[in-house]
N, C-alpha and C positions, 0 to 999 in steps of 0.2 A: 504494500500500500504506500503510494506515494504520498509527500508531506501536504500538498495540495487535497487530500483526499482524505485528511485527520481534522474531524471537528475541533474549534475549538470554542467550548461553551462560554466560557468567560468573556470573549469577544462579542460574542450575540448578546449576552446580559450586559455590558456596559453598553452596546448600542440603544437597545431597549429601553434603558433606564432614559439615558439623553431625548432617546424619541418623544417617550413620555413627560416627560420636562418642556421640551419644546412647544410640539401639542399644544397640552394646556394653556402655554404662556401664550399661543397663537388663540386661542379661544376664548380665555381671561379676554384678552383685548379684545376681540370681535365681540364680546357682551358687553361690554363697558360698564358692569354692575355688579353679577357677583363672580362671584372669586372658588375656584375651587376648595373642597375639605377634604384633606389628607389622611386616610386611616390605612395604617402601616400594623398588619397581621402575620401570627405566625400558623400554620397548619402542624397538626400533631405528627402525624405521618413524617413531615419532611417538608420542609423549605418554606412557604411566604409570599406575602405579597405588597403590593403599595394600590388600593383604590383612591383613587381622587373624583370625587364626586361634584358638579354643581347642581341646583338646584333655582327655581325662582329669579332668575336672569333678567336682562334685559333682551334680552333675544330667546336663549336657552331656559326651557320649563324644565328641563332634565337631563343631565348628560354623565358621563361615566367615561373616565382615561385609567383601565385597571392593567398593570405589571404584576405580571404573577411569575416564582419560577419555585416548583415544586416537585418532586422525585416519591421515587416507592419500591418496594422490591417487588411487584408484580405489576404487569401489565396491565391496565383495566380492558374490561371486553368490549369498548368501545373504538379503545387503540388499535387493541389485537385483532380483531376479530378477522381480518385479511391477513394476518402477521402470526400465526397459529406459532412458527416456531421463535416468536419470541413472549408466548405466554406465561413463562416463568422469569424473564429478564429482570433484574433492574433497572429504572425507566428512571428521565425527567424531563421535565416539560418547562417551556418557560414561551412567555407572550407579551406583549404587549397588544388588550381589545377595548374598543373605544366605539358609542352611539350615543351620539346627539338628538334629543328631541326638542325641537326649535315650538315656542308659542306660536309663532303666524302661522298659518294653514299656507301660505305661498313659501314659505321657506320648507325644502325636503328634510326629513330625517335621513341622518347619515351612520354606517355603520362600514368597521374597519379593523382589522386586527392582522397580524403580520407575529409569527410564530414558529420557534424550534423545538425539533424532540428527538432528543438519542436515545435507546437503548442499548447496553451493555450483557450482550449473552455469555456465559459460562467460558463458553469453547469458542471461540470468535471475536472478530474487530466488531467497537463498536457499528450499529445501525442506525443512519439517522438521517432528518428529512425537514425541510422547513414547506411552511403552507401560509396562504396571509392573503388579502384580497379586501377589495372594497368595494361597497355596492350603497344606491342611493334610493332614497324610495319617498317620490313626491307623491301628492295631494292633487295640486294644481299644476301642469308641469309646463313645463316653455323648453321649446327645442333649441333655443341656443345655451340652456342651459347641460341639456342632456350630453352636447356633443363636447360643449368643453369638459364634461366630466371624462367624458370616454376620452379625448383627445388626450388627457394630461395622463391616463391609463396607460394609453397607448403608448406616447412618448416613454413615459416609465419605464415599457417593457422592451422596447428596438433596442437597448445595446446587446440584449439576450439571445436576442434572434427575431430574425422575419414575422417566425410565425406564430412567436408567444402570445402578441396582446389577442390574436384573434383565437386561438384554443383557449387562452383563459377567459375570455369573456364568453364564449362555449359554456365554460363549464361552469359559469358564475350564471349565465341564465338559465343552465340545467338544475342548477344545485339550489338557488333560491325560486322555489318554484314550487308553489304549492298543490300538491296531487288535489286535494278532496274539494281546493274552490278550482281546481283548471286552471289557475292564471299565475303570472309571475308575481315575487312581492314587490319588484320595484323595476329601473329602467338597467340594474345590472351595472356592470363595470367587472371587476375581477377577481376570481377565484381559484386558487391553485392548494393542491395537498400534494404528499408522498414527492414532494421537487427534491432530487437529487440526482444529478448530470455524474456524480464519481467528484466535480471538484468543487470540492469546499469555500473554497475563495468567490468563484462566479455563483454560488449558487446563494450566498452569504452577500454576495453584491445586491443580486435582485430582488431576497426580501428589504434588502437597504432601500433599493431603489421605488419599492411599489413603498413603503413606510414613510418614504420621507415626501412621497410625492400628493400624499392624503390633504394636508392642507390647502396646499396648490389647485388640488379638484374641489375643495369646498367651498374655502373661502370667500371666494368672487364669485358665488353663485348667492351664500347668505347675503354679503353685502348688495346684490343687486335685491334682493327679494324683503329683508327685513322689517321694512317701512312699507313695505302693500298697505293698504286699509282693506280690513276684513269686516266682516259680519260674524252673527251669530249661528247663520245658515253653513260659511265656511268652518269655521269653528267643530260646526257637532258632524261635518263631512269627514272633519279632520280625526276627530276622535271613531268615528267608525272605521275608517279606514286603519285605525292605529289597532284595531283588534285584529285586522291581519298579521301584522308584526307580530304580536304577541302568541296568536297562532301556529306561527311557523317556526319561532323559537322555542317552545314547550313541546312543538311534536317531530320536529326535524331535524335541527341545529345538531350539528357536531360537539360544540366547543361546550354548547350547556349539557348533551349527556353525558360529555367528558368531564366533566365538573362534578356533575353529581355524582355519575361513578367513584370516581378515585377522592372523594370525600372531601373534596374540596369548598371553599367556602360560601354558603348560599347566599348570603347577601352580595356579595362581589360576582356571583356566578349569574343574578336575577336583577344584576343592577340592569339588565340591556330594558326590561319593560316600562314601557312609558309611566308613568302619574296617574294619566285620567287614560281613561278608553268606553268603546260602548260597544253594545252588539244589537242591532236591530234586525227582528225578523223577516229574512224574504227581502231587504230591501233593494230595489231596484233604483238609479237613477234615471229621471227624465230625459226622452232621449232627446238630442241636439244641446246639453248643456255642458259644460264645463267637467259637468263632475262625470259625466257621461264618456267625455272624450279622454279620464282617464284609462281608463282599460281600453276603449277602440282603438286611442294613436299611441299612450305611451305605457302601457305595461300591454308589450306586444314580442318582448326580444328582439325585437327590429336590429338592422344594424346601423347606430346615427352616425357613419362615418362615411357609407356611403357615395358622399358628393365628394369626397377626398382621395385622392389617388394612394391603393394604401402600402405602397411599392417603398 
């Protein structure tokens, strides 16, 4: 095994910790009111974490920037479950996952996390893989907003190769996608698991690269959107629509059956669900209206890069 091809854990968790840091300081400022709160936890098992939580914002009604990096000496069977021969291993995990839930119904909820996991078998080099991706899930949605998300995705992913940004956003439209309503949760952007090329350094590059580029895709989408004036009609669209979210994290989500498996901690694991939500029965939007034209144009998988040469 070449030296190129030797995790090195400690590298990922001092990036991670700085991503986290940063984040926040970018988000602090985009609310201009409150302030993150810092709760720094230990897990019994093994290793820890830092949740930094806001709340009550000037933009942000909810949001969550959680580093976790945690170990075990058994796989949980959410890891394993494809990985049968490392069901005995000692394992650790470590992340940086982060969702935003913005007050305006014009501003998207955003959700992000970028993530390493090695396991250590008996008889063998370690085994190990980073996953991370970002995906955006509007209300009210505006296509100039959709494409700079995907564009800054995109950009992200070209020094990796040609044809990353388009398998990952594949699989970011496959993977957030909810079987039992038919439709995607949001307009996508990027999704990747099991990333390991053999060398460590590029593969280390590109969770760097989709991590540090999460800002860059939101930021200039809240500041165009923040100061919409809304209603109370937008408002209770917005909280219906916020019960899908919460749908597809409690019955699909990787990262939260991996949390609750390996015993990790449920308030940092359940920070991703919004405050307020609603479920209204059978409800149908009228058609030709705004809220209507969410799911006909923009939770469709479409590809909004389209009008762009993608060579």
């Amino acid at each position: 095994m070449t030296d190129s091809a030797m995790p090195d854990s400690d590298a990922v968790h001092q990036y991670l910790l700085r991503l986290q840091e940063s984040i926040c300081e970018r988000l602090e400022a985009l609310d201009g009111k409150a302030r993150f709160v810092t709760d720094s936890w230990d897990r019994p098992e093994g290793g820890g974490g830092i949740s930094r939580v806001i709340t009550e914002g000037g933009v942000f009604e909810k949001g969550g920037v959680n580093f976790s990096r945690v170990m075990g000496e058994q796989m949980p069977p959410s890891a394993s479950a494809h990985r049968p021969h490392l069901a005995g291993a000692p394992w650790q995990a470590m992340g940086v996952s982060l969702v935003m839930h913005p007050h305006n119904p014009y501003v998207p909820t955003s959700h992000a996390n970028v993530r390493f996991f090695v396991a250590t078998p008996k008889d063998g080099d370690p085994v190990w893989w980073f996953g991370g991706g970002y995906d955006l899930t509007p209300y009210y949605g505006f296509d100039e907003d959709c494409i700079h998300w995907h564009e800054t995705a995109r950009n992200a992913c070209r020094p990796f190769g040609a044809d990353v940004y388009s398998r990952y956003k594949k699989w970011c439209d496959e993977y957030f996608y909810l079987k039992h309503r038919q439709e995607p949760r949001g307009i996508g952007g990027l999704f990747f698991d099991d990333h390991n090329t053999g060398n460590f350094d590029d593969d280390f590059g590109l969770m760097q690269s989709v991590g540090s580029s999460y800002i860059p895709a939101y930021e200039p989408i809240v500041r165009r959107r923040k100061d919409t004036p809304w209603s109370e009609r937008e408002r209770e669209f917005q909280l219906y629509r916020r019960g899908r979210y919460v749908e597809f994290n409690l019955v699909y989500d990787r990262g939260t059956l991996f949390g609750l498996q390996s015993g990790g901690r449920t308030e940092s694991i359940l920070m991703s669900l919004p405050p307020l939500v609603r479920w209204d029965y059978d409800r149908r939007p009228e058609p030709g209206t705004e809220e209507a034209r969410l799911t006909e144009h923009f939770l469709t998988g479409r590809n909004w890069l389209e009008h762009e040469d993608e060579q």
